[in-house]
VMD Tcl script that draws the C-alpha trace (Angstrom):
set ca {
  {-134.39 22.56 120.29}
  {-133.22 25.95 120.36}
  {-134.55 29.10 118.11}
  {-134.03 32.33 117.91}
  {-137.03 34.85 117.03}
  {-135.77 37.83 115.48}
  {-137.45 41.14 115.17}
  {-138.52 43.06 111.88}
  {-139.93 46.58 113.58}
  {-140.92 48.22 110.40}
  {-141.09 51.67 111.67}
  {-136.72 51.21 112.69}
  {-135.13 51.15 108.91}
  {-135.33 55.20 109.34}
  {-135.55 55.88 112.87}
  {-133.33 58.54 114.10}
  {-130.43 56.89 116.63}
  {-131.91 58.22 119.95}
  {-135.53 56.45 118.82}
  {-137.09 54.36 121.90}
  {-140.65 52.57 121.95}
  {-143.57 54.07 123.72}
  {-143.87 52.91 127.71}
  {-146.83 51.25 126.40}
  {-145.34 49.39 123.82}
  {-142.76 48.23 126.17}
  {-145.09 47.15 128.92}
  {-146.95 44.81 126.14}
  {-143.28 43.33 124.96}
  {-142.46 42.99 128.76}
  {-145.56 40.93 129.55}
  {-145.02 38.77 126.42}
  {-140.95 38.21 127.73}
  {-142.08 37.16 131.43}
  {-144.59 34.51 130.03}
  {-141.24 33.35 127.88}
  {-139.73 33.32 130.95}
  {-142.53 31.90 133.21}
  {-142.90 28.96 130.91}
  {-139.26 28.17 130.87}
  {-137.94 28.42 127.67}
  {-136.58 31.72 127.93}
  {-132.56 31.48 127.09}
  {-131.58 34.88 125.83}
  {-133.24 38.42 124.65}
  {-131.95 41.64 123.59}
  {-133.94 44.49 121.67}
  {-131.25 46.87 119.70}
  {-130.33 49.79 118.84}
  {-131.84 51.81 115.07}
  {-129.60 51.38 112.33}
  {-129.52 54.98 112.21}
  {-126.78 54.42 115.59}
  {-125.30 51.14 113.74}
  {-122.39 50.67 111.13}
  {-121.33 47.87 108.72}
  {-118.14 46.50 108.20}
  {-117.32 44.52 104.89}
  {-114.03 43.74 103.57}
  {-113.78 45.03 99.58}
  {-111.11 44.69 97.21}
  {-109.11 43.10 100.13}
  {-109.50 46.11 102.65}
  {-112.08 46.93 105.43}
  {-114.88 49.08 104.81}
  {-116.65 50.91 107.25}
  {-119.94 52.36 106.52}
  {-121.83 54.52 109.66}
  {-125.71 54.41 109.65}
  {-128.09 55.05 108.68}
  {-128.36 52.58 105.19}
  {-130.26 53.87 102.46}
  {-130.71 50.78 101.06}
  {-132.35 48.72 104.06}
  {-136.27 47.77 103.37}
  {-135.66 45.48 106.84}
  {-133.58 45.36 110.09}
  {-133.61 43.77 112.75}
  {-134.50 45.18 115.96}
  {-134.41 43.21 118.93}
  {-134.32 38.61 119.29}
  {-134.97 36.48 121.45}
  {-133.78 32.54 121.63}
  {-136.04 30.16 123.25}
  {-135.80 26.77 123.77}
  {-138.85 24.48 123.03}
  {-139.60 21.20 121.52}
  {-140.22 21.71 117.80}
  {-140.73 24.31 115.12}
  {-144.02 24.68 115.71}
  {-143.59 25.18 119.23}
  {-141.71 28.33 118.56}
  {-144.12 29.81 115.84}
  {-146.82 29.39 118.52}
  {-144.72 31.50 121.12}
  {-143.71 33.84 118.24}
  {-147.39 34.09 116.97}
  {-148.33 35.36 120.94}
  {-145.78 38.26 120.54}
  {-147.50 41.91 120.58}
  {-146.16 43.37 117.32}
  {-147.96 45.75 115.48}
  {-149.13 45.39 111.59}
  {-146.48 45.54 109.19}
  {-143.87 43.93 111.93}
  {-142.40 40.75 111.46}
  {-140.60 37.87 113.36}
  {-139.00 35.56 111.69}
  {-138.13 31.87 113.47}
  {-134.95 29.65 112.60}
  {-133.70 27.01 114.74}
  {-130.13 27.19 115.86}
  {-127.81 24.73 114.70}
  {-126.40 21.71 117.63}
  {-123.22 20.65 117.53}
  {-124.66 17.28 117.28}
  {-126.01 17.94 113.78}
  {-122.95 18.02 112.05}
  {-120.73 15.10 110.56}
  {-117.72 14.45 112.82}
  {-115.16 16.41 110.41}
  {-117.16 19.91 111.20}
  {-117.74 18.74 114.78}
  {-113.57 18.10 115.07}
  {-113.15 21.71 113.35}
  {-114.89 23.30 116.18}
  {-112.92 21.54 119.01}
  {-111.93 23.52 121.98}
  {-114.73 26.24 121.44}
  {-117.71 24.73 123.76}
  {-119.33 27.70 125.57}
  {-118.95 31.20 123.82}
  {-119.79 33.05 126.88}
  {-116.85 31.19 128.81}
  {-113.40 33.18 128.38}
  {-110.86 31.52 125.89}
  {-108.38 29.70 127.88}
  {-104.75 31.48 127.73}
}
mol new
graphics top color blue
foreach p $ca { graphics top sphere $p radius 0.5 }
foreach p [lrange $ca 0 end-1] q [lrange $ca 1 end] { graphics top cylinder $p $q radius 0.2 }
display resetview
């Protein structure tokens, strides 16, 4: 079973777009990502960018809207994820419940939906798109 962890840093809704951890803050995040890694259910990690660097992109009254960071109205953003793959839910809060995060941060779990979950009419829909990482065939 797959999950991605995902990152609530509360100190990032206002950071300013050149804002990077403390070395000590990364060392403790680096030691939690090799025991990830060392156990083996390490699949994917990124941390990001503030929102302060982002920009949104919505579609209203039928054209594209672009709005540049950072967004007044965020109370929570996401700043970094990893996805894991363990054996159950509570597998992954356990892993998530070793992370160093500091009070007020949060990391919220939530499986990743298989393929093999859906009824055959949504599995048919996605024909032809197995591996997102592979290039599109021409």
């Amino acid at each position: 079973m797959r999950f991605m962890m995902l990152m609530f840093p509360a100190d990032q809704c206002n950071a300013a777009p050149d804002a990077l951890p403390s070395a000590e803050a990364v060392e403790q995040m680096m030691r939690f990502n090799k025991s990830l890694q060392e156990a083996g259910v390490l699949l994917a990690l990124d941390g990001l960018h503030p929102p302060s660097a982002g920009a949104r992109v919505s579609i209203v009254d039928g054209k594209v809207r672009v709005v540049d960071g950072p967004f007044a109205e965020a109370k929570e953003v996401v700043g970094g994820y990893w996805i894991i793959d363990v054996g159950s839910r509570d597998e992954a809060i356990a892993w998530a419940s070793r992370c160093p995060i500091g009070a007020g941060n949060t990391i919220e779990v939530r499986q990743v939906f298989e393929m093999t979950e859906f009824p055959p009419e949504l599995r048919k829909a996605a024909e032809g798109f197995d591996d997102p990482r592979r290039p599109a065939a021409s």
